[in-house]
N, C-alpha and C positions, 0 to 999 in steps of 0.2 A: 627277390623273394623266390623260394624254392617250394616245390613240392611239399615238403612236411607242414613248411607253414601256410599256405596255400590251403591245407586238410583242415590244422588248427580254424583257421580262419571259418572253414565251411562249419567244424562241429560246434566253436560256438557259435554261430550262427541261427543254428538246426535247433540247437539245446535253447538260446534263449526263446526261438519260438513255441516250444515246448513247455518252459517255464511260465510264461505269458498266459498258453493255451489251459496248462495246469490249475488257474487262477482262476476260483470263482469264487467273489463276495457268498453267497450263500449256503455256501457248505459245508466251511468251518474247515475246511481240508488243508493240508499244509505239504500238502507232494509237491506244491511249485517251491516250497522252499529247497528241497533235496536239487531240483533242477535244478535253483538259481546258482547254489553252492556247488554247483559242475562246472556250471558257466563259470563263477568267479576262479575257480582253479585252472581251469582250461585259458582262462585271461591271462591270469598269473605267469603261469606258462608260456604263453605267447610271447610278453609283454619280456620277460628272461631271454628268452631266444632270441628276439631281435635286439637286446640291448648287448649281450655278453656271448653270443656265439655266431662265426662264421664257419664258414668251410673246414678252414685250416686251423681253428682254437682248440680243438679237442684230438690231443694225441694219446691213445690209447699205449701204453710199453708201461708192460708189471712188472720190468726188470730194474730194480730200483739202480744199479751201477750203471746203466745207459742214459737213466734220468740223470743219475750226479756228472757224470761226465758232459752231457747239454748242458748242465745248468752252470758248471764251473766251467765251463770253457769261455763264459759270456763274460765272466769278472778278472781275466786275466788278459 
């Protein structure tokens, strides 16, 4: 677990206590909703990153003939 998700981790954390705190039966107020809906994306997020990225999965090159030459070198 690295630093960014590490952070994830803290901000929903923070947000859900925030959402919670947002929440009061008597006031008709719906601001914990806006929290909770950070939270759930902020999850989402999380839940992405640990499933489909490492270190080495995300190679940045806009040079589309350096991509076709990786990518066909693999099928020959």
């Amino acid at each position: 677990m690295n630093a960014r998700q590490k952070l994830q981790l803290l901000l929903i954390l923070l947000f859900t206590f925030v959402a919670f705190a947002a929440y009061h039966e008597g006031t008709g107020s719906t601001a914990w909703l806006m929290w909770t809906t950070v939270v759930v994306l902020l999850a989402f997020t999380y839940v992405f990153d640990m499933a489909f990225t490492d270190e080495s999965s995300f190679v940045f090159d806009p040079d589309a003939d350096n991509w076709r030459r990786r990518v066909e070198a693999g099928q020959y």
